[in-house]
C-alpha positions as CSV (number, residue, x, y, z in Angstrom):
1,X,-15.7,9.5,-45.2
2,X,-12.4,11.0,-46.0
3,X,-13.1,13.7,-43.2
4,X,-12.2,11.8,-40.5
5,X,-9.1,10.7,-41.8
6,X,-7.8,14.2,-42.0
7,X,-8.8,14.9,-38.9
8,X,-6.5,12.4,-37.5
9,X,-3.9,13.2,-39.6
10,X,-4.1,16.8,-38.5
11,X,-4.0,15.8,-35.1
12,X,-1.0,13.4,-35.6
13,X,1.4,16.2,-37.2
14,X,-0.3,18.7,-34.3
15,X,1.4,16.7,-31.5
16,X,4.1,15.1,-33.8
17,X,6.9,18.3,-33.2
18,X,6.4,18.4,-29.3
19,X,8.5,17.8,-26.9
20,X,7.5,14.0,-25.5
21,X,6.4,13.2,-21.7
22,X,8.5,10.4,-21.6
23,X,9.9,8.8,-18.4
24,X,12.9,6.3,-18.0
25,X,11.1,3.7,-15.5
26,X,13.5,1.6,-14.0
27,X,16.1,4.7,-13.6
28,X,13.5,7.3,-13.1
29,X,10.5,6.3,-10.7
30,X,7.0,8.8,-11.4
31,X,6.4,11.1,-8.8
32,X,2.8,10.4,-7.6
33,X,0.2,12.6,-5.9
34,X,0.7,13.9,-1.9
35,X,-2.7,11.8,-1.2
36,X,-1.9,8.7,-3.0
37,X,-2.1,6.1,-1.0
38,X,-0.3,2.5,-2.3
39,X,0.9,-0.7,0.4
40,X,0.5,-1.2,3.5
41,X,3.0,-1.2,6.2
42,X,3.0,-2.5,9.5
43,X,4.4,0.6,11.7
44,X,6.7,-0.3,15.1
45,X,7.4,2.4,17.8
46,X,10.5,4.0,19.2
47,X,11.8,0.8,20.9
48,X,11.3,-1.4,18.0
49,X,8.1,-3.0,19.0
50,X,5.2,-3.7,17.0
51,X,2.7,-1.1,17.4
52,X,-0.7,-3.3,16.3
53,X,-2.5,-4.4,19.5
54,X,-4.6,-6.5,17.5
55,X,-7.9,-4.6,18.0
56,X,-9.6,-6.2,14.7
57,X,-10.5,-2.3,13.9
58,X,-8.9,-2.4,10.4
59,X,-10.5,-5.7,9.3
60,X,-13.8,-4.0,10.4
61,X,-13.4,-0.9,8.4
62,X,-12.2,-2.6,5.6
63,X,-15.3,-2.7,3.0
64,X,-13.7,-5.6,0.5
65,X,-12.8,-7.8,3.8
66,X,-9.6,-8.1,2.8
67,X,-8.0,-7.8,6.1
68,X,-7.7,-11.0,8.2
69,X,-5.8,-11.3,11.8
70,X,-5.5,-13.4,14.8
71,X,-4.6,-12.0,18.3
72,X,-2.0,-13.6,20.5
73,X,-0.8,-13.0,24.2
74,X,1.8,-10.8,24.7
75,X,4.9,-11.7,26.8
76,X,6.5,-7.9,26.1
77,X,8.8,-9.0,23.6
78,X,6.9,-8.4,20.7
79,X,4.3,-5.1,21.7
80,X,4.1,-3.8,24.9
81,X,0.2,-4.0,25.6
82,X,-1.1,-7.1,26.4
83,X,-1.9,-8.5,22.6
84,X,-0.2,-7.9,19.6
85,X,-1.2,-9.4,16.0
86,X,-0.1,-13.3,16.0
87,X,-1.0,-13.2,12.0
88,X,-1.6,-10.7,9.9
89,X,-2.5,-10.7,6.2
90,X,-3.6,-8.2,3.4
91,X,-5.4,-10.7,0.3
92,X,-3.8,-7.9,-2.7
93,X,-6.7,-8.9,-5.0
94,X,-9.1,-8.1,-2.5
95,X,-7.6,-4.6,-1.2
96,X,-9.1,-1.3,-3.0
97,X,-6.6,1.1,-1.3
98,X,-9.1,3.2,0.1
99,X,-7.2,3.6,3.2
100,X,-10.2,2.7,5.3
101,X,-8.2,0.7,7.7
102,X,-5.5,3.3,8.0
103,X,-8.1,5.5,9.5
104,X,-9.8,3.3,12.1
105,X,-6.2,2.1,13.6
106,X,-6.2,3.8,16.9
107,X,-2.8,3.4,17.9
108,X,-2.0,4.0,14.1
109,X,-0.1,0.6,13.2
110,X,-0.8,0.7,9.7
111,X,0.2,3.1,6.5
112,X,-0.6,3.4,3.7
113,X,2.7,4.0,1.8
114,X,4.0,5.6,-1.7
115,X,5.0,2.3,-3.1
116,X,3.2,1.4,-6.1
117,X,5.4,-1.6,-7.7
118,X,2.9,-4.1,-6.8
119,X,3.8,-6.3,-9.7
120,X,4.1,-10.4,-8.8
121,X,4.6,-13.5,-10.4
122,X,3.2,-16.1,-8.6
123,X,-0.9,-16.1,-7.3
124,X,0.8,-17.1,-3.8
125,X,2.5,-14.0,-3.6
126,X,-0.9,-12.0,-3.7
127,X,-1.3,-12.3,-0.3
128,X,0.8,-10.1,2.1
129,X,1.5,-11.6,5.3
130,X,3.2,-10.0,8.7
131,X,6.6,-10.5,7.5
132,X,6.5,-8.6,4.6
133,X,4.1,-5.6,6.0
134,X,6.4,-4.7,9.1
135,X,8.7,-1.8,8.5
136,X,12.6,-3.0,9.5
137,X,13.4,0.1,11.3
138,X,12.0,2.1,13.7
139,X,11.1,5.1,11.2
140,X,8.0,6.6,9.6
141,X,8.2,5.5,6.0
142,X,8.6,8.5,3.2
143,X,4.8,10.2,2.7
């Protein structure tokens, strides 16, 4: 009975005079691994332009379904095929980040990014629409 207890005390005073693995979160962000894969974002191309042509690819690979988008006809200001994605959402509780959808995009709108502060407050805000997915610039996002 007492056995145990030593053991755990020995253990304790083992790792008690290390050196700790601590990290400074808000100041200090935890590198992750080269094939982590966290968000999604909605890539454009040189000129701007969304690059999704609304092929439904990415809602078909997607084993949790949690992809859902609607086509809409182009007029060339917003891709410059003939469709681009009128709505696009990502349901967060759904998504298992297995980057499924990132594979079967042929024209490879979507990335999986590094970001992994996925923290919300509100149950409405577990659903990522276009708005929030589409990169601002033209540029890749960091890998």
């Amino acid at each position: 009975m007492i056995g145990p207890f030593i053991k755990g005390f020995a253990n304790t005073f083992r790792h008690m005079f290390k050196p700790s693995n601590t990290v400074n979160y808000p100041d200090q962000k935890v590198p992750v691994f080269p094939r982590y894969r966290g968000k999604q974002v909605l890539m454009r191309d040189e000129d701007g332009l969304e690059k999704c042509v609304a092929c439904g690819l990415c809602a078909v690979a997607c084993p949790a379904d949690a992809i859902y988008l609607e086509a809409g006809e182009n007029d060339g200001t917003v891709k410059a095929g003939p469709r681009y994605a009128e709505l696009y959402q990502i349901h967060k509780t759904r998504c298992i980040f297995c980057g499924y959808c990132e594979e079967a995009c042929p024209v490879s709108a979507i990335f999986m990014g590094k970001d992994y502060e996925l923290a919300v407050y509100s149950n409405k805000d577990f659903i990522w629409d276009k708005q929030e997915l589409l990169v601002a610039e033209s540029t890749h996002p960091a890998r």
